[in-house]
C-alpha positions in Angstrom: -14.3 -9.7 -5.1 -17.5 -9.9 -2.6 -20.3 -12.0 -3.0 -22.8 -11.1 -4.7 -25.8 -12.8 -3.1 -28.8 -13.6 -5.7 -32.2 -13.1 -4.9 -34.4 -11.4 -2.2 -33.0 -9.4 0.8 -29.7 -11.5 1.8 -29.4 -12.3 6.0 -27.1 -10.6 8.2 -26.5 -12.4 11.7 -26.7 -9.4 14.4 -28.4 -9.5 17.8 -29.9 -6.6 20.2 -30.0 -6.3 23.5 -33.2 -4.7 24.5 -32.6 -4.9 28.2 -29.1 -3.1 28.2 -28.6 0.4 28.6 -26.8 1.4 25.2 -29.8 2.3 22.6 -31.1 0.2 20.2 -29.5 2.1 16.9 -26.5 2.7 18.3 -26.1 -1.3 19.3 -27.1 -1.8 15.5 -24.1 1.3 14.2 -21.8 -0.7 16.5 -22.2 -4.7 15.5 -22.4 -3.3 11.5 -19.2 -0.9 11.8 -17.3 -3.6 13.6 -18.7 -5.8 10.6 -17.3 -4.0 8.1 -14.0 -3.6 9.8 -13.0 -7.0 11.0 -14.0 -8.2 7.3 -17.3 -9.7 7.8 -18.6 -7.9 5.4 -16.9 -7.3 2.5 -16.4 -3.9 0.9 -19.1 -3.8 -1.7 -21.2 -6.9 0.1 -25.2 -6.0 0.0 -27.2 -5.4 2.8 -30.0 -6.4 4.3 -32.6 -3.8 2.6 -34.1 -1.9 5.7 -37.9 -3.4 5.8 -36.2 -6.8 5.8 -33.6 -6.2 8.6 -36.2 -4.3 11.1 -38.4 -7.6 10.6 -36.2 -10.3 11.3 -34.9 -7.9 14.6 -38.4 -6.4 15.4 -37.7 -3.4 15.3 -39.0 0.1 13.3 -38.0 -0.1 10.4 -37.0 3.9 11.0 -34.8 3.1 13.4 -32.8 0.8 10.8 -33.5 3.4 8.2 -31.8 5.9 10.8 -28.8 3.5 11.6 -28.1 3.0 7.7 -28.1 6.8 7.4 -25.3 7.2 10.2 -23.2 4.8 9.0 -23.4 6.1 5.4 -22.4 9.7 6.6 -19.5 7.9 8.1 -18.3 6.3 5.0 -18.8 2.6 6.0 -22.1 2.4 3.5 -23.3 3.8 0.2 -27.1 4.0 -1.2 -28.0 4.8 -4.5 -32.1 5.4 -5.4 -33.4 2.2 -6.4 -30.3 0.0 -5.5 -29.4 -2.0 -2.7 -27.4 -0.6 0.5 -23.8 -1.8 0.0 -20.6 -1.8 2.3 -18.7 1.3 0.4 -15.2 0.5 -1.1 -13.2 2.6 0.6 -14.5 1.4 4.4 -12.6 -1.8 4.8 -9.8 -2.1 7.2 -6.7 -3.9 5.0 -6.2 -7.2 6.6 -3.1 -8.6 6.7 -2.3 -10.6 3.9 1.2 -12.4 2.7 2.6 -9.8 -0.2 1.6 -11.5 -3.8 5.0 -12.3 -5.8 6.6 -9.2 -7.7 7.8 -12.1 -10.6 4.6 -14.2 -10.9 5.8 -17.5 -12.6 5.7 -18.1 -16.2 3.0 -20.0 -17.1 4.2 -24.2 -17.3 5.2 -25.1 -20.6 3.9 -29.0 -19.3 3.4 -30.3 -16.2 3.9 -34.1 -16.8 1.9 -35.2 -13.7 0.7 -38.7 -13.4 -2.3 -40.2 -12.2 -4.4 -37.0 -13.4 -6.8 -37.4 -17.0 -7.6 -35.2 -19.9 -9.7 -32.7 -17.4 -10.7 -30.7 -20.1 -12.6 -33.8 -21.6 -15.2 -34.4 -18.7 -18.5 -35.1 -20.8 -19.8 -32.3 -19.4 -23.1 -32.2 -21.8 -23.5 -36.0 -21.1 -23.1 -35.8 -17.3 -25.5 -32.7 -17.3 -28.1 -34.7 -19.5 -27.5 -37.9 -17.2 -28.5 -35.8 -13.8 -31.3 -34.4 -15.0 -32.3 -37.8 -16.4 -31.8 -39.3 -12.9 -33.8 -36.4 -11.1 -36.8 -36.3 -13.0 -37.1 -39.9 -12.8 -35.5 -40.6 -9.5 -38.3 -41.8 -6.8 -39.1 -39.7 -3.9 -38.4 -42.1 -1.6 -34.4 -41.8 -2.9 -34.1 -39.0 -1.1 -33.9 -40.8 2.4 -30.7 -42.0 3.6 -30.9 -45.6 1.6 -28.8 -47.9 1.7 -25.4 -47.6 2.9 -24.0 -50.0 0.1 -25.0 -47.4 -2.3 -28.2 -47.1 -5.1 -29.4 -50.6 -5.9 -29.8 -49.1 -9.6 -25.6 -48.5 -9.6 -24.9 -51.5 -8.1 -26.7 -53.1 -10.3 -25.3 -51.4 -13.2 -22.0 -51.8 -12.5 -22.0 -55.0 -11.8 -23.3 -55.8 -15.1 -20.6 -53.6 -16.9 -17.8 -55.1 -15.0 -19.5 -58.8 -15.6 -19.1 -57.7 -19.4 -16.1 -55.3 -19.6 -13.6 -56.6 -16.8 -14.9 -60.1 -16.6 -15.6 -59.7 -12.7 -17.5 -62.0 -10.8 -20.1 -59.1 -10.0 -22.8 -59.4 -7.5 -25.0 -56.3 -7.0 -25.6 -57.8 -3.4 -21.9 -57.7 -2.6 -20.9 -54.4 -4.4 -20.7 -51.3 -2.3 -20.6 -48.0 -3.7 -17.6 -45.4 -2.0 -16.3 -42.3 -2.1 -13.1 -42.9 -4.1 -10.5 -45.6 -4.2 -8.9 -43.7 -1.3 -12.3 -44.4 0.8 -12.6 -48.1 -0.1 -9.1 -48.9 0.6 -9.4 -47.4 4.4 -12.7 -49.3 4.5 -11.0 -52.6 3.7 -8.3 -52.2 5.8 -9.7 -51.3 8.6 -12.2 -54.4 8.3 -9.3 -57.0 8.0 -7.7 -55.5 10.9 -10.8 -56.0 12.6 -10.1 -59.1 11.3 -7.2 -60.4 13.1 -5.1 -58.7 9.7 -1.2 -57.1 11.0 -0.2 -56.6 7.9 -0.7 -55.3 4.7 2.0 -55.5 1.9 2.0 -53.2 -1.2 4.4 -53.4 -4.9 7.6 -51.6 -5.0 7.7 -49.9 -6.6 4.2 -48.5 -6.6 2.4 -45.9 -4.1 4.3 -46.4 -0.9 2.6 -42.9 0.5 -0.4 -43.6 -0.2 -0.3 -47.7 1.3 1.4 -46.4 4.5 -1.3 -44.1 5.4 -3.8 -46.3 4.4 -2.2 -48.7 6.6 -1.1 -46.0 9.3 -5.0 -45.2 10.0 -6.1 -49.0 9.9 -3.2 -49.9 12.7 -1.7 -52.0 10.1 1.7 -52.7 9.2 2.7 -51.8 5.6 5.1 -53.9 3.8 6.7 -53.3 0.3 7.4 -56.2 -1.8 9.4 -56.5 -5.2 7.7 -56.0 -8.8 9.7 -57.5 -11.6 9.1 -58.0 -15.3 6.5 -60.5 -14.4 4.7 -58.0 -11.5 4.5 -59.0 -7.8 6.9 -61.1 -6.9 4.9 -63.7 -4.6 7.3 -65.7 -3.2 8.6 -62.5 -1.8 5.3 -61.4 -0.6 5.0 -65.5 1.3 8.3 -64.2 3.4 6.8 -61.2 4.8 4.2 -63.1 7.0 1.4 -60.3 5.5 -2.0 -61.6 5.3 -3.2 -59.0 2.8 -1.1 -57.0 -0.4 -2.7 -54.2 -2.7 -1.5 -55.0 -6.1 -2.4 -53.3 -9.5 -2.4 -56.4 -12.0 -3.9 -55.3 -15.4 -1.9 -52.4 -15.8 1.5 -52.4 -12.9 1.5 -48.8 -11.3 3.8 -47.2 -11.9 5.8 -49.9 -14.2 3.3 -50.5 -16.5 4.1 -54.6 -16.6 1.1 -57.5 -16.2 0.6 -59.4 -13.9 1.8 -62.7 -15.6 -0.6 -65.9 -15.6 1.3 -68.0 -13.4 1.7 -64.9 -10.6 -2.0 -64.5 -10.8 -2.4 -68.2 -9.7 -0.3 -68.3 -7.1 -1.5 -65.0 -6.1 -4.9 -66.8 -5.8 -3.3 -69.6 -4.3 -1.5 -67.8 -1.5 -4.3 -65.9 -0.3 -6.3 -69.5 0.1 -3.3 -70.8 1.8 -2.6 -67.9 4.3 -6.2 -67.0 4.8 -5.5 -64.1 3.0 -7.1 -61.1 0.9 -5.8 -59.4 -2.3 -6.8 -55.8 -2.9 -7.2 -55.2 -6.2 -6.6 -51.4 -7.5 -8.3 -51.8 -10.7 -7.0 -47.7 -11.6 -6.8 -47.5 -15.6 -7.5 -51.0 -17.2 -10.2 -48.8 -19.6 -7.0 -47.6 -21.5 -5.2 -50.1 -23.6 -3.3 -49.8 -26.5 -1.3 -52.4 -27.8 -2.2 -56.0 -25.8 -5.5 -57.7 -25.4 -7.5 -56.8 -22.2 -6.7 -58.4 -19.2 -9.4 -59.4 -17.0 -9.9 -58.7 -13.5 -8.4 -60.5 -11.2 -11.7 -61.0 -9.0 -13.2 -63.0 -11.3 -11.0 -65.6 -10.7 -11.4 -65.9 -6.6 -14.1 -63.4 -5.6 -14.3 -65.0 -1.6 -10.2 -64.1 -1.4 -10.4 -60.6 -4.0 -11.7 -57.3 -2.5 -11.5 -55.4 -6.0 -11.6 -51.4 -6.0 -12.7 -48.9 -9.1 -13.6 -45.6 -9.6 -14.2 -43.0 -12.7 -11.0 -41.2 -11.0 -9.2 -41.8 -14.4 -12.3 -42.7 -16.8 -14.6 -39.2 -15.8 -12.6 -37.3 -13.1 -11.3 -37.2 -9.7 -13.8 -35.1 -8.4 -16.5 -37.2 -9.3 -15.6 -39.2 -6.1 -17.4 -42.1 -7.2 -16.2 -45.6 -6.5 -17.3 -49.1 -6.0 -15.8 -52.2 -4.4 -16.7 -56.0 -5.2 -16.3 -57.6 -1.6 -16.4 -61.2 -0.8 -19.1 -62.1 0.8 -17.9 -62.5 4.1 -16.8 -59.3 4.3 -20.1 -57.6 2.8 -21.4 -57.0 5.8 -19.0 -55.3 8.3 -17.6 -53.1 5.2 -21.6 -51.8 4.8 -21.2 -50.9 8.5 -18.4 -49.4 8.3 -19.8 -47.4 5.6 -22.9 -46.4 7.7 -20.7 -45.2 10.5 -18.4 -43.6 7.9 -20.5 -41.3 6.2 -24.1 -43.2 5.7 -23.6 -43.8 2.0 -22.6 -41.5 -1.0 -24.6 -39.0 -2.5 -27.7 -40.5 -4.3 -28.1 -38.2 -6.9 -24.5 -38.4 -8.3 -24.9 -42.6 -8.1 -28.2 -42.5 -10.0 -25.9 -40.1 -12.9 -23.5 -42.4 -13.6 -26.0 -45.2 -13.8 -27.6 -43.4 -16.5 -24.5 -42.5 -18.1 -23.3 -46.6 -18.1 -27.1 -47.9 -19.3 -27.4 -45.0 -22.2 -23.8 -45.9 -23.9 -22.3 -42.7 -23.4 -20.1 -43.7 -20.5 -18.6 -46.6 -23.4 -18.9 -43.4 -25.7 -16.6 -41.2 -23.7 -14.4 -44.1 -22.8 -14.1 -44.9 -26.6 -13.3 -41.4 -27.2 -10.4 -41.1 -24.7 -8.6 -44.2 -25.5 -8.0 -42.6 -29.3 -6.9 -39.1 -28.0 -4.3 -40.5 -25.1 -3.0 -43.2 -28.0 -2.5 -39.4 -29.7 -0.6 -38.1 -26.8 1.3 -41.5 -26.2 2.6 -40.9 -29.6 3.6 -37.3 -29.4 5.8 -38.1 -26.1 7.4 -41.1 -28.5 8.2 -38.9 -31.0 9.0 -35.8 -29.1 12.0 -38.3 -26.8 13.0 -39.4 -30.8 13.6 -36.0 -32.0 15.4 -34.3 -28.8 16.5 -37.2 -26.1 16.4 -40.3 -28.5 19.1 -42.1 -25.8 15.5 -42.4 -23.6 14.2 -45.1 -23.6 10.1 -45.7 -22.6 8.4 -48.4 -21.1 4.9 -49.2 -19.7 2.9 -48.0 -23.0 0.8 -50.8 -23.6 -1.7 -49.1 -21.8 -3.1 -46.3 -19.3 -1.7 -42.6 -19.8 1.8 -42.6 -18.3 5.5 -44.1 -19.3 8.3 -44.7 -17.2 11.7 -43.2 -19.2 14.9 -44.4 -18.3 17.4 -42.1 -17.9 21.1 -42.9 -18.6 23.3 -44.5 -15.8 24.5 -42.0 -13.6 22.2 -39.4 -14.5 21.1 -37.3 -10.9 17.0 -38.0 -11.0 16.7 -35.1 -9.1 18.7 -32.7 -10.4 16.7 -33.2 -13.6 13.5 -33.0 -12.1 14.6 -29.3 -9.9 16.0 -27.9 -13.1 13.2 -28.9 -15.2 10.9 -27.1 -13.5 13.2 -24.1 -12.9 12.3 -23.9 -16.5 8.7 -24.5 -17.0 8.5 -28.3 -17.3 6.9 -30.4 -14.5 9.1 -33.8 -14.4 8.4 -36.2 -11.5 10.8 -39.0 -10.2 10.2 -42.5 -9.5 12.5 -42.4 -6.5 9.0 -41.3 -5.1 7.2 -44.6 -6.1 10.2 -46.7 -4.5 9.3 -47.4 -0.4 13.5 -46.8 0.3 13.1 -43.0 -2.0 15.9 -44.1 -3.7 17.3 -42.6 -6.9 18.9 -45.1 -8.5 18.3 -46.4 -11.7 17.5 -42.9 -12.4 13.7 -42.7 -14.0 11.2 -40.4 -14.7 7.3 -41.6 -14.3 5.7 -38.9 -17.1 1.5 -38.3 -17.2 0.8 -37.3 -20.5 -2.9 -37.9 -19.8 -3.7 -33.6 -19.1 -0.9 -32.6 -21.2 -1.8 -31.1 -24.6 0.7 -32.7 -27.8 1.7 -29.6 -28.2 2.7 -29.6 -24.8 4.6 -32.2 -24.5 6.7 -31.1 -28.5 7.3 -28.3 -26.0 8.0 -29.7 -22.4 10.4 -32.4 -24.4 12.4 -30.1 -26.3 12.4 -27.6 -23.4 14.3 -30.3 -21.2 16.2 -32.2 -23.9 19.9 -31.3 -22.7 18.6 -32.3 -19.2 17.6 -35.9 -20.6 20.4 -36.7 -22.6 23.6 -38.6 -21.4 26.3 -36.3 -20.3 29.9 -37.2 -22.0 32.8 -38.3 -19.9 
């Protein structure tokens, strides 16, 4: 479908050469044909109407009138009375394109995709009311560049609501607004290695893809180290000689356990000890279900805790709004490398979500989500009791993902090939593990954009597939 430009005459790059020997119209036939045939311009694209085009070339606007006329007695153009010179239908050279699919696939019966919220749930009312309340108020003098931190309104904002909600030690003056979790985790990283940092370990299993990449770009070393029932396993982490280790401690990804008391401390401890920093992926501690909130663990060493959050999982990914809470000797070459980066996010966007925190509705929408993904955490317990009750779940207390155990001997990714052979997106946690291995056989399921009646469905549809094959 071509665009169909809005408003007055649209532009149309072409150039003439007045000093050349080939005449002026026929320059113009030439550079629109050849247009119209490498694609340019798409078959029914509008053109430039005729007064507009001779003015920006300086030309008659006969001759353009003249060169239109050729070109529609050619076929490349059409002209109706009192509409707009378009490219004609039929004048476009095919280009050559791959061949769509004779069998289009089904559409999914559930894609059980992690990591990923209710997208059909973005406040969109409440975000639209929150820009417009931040543009019609916002200062003119916001428009500059600013601060490279971020809006001094958001940062103070947040601040406050992680003071209050995650029981951060929050300081506006050393919180730095990013583009994402994925932005303020190469920031860091590349800071401590800056810092004399060789090393950076990371939970196993956990997000070994995303860590080594991370750590990849920094010139860091990535590490994995054991998670157990109790979380991060620190005497592990003490043997690898790392002097940093991104950990997930209110809600384990992708095991769903706490980071026990004691582990916290000597977390805490070993970071004072080794001259070390903890990077705290603070992902889905909004959604719990059955424990108390868990602080963050910032709040209890904020010089030795570089804590990152965004409204990935809260709002939406695309959002790319994120903060980090940075002790404050690294404040300043983080806001540096933030200037050189991309000279802070967009202004506009920060000054939305403030809006959206101060009014309520941000605690609103938050409110709202935890009740529907304690519906869908229900309808995947039920659906594995009706049609794979031999599954076991864990990691519910909170978030919107489970781990299921599969039985002994059971191929993880045999399960997850035929599953989606028939509709059903399944994903293993051989890909959470840093050695990709397959054993014990798991299955980490999202049921956060996955309709209940989606997952009734995508359960029963893959049943046999879950279920312990007899001997």
């Amino acid at each position: 479908m071509p665009v169909q430009w809005a408003g007055l005459s649209p532009e149309l790059l072409l150039a003439v050469d007045r000093d050349g020997g080939e005449r002026l119209c026929a320059q113009l036939e030439r550079q629109v044909r050849d247009a119209i045939r490498s694609g340019r311009l798409q078959a029914g694209e509008r053109l430039p109407s005729s007064r507009e085009l001779a003015r920006e070339l300086g030309l008659s606007r006969g001759l353009v009138q003249d060169c239109y006329a050729q070109l529609q007695a050619e076929g490349y153009l059409v002209t109706r009375v009192g509409s707009a010179t378009r490219v004609a239908a039929c004048a476009q050279v095919k280009q050559t394109s791959e061949a769509p699919p004779r069998n289009p696939a089904p559409h999914p019966l559930a894609d059980f995709r992690h990591g990923v919220p209710d997208l059909g749930s973005f406040p969109v009312s409440d975000w639209l009311w929150a820009t417009r309340e931040a543009a019609r108020a916002m200062p003119v003098a916001d428009l500059d560049y600013g601060d490279p931190r971020g809006s001094s309104a958001l940062r103070e904002i947040v601040a406050g609501y992680l003071r209050r909600v995650r029981g951060a030690a929050a300081d506006p003056a050393h919180t730095l607004v990013c583009s994402g979790y994925a932005q303020g985790l190469a920031l860091t990283l590349r800071v401590l290695a800056r810092a004399g940092v060789r090393a950076v370990a990371y939970e196993d299993p956990g997000g070994p893809g995303t860590a080594r990449a991370a750590a990849d770009a920094a010139g860091l070393v990535a590490v994995p180290v054991p998670v157990d029932e109790s979380g991060l396993d620190v005497g592990e982490l003490d043997a690898t000689g790392a002097r940093a280790v991104i950990v997930t401690p209110a809600h384990q990804w992708p095991t769903g356990v706490v980071l026990a008391p004691e582990r916290r401390h000597e977390l805490v401890e070993w970071a004072a000890r080794r001259d070390a920093y903890v990077i705290e992926d603070d992902y889905d501690a909004e959604f719990r279900y059955d424990r108390e909130p868990v602080g963050a663990l910032q709040g209890l060493a904020a010089d030795r805790v570089i804590s990152i959050g965004t409204v990935s999982k809260s709002l939406a990914p695309a959002l790319r709004i994120g903060w980090l809470l940075s002790p404050p000797a690294l404040t300043e070459p983080l806001t540096d490398l933030k200037n050189i980066a991309d000279r802070g996010s967009p202004t506009l966007d920060q000054l939305a979500l403030a809006r959206l925190i101060e009014s309520g509705r941000y605690d609103r929408h938050l409110r709202r989500m935890r009740t529907l993904y304690a519906t869908r955490r229900t309808a995947l317990v039920d659906a594995l009791a009706q049609h794979a009750p031999a599954v076991r779940l864990s990691g519910l207390a909170a978030g919107f993902h489970a781990v299921a155990h599969l039985a002994p001997g059971t191929d993880e990714e045999t399960v997850v090939n035929r599953a989606r052979a028939r509709g059903v997106g399944l994903y293993g946690m051989s890909a959470c593990r840093a050695s990709g291995a397959t054993d014990p056989p798991q299955l980490v399921l999202g049921f956060g954009n996955v309709t209940d009646r989606g997952i009734a469905e995508g359960v029963a549809g893959v049943a046999d597939l879950l279920q312990p094959t007899s001997s």
